[in-house]
C-alpha positions in Angstrom: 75.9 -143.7 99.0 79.4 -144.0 99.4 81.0 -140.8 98.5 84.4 -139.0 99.1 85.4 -135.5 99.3 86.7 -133.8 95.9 86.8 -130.2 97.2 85.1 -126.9 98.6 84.7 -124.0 96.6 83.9 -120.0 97.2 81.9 -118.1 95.0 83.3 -115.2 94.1 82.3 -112.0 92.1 85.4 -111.4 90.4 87.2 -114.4 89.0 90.7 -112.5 88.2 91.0 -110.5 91.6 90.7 -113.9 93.0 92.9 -116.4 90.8 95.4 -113.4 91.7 95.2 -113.6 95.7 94.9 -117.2 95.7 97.7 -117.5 93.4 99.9 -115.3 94.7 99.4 -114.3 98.2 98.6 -118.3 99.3 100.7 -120.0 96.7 98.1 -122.0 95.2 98.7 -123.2 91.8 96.0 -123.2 88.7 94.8 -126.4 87.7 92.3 -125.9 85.7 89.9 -122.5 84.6 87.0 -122.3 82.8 86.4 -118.6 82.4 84.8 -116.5 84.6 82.6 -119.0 85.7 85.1 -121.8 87.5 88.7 -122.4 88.8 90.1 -125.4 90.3 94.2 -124.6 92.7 95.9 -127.0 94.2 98.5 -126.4 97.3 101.6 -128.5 97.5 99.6 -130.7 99.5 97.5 -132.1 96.4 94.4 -130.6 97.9 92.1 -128.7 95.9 90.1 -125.7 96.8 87.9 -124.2 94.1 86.3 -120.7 93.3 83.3 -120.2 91.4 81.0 -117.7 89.5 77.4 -116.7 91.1 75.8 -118.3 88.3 78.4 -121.4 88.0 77.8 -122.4 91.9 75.2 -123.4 94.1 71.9 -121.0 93.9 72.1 -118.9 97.2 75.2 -120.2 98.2 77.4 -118.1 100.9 80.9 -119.3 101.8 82.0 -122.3 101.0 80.1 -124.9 99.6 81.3 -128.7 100.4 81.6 -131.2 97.1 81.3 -134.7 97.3 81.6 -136.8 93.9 79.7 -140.8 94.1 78.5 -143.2 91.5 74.7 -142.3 92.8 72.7 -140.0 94.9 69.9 -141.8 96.7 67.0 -141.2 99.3 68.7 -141.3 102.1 69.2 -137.8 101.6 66.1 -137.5 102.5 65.4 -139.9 104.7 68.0 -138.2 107.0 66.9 -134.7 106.9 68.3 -133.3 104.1 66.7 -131.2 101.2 67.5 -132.0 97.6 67.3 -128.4 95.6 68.1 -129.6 92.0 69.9 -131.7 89.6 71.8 -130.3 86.5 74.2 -131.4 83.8 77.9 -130.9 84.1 78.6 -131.2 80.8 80.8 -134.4 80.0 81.6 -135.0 83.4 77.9 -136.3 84.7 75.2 -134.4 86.8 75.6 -132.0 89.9 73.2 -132.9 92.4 72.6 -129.4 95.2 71.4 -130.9 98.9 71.4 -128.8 102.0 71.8 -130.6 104.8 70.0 -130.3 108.4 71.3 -127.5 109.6 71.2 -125.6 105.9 74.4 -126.0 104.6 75.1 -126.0 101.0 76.7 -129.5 99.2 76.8 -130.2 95.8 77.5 -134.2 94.6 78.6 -135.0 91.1 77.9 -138.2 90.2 79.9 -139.3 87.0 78.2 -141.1 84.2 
């Protein structure tokens, strides 16, 4: 697998209270909102950081959450100690694959169809 950092994300229990800190006390701009349940900002930097429902991110997730996006997810996730927890649809944009890795950590990776 060759994959490449898209962003990190929070999960956070009340999407508006957060679009407004992160908009206005940090600057951030919105680029894109899906509800309550997802928010992608961007800082003048091009980086994103995203902020997501309870039920939208990672099951059991604390913190942040690391995302990687690649054209396939294969056994060496495994084969290097970490844990695949499931695979679901993300709508027209592929499937989101959630992997802890050694030491617990939470990372999602979407792989585009």
């Amino acid at each position: 697998m060759d994959a490449k950092l898209t962003y990190p994300y929070y999960i956070v229990q009340d999407m508006d209270a957060a679009l407004n800190f992160y908009q206005n006390a940090l600057g951030l701009k919105l680029k894109f909102r899906d509800g309550s349940k997802w928010a992608e900002l961007t800082c003048k930097a091009g980086n994103r950081l995203a902020l997501a429902s309870a039920e939208e991110g990672a099951a059991g997730a604390k913190g942040a959450v690391v995302c990687l996006e690649a054209d396939e997810v294969d056994a060496a996730i495994t084969e290097h100690g970490g844990t695949v927890l499931n695979v679901r649809p993300a709508g027209s944009y592929g499937e989101i694959t959630t992997l802890r890795d050694p030491s617990g950590n939470f990372l999602q990776v979407l792989r585009k169809f």
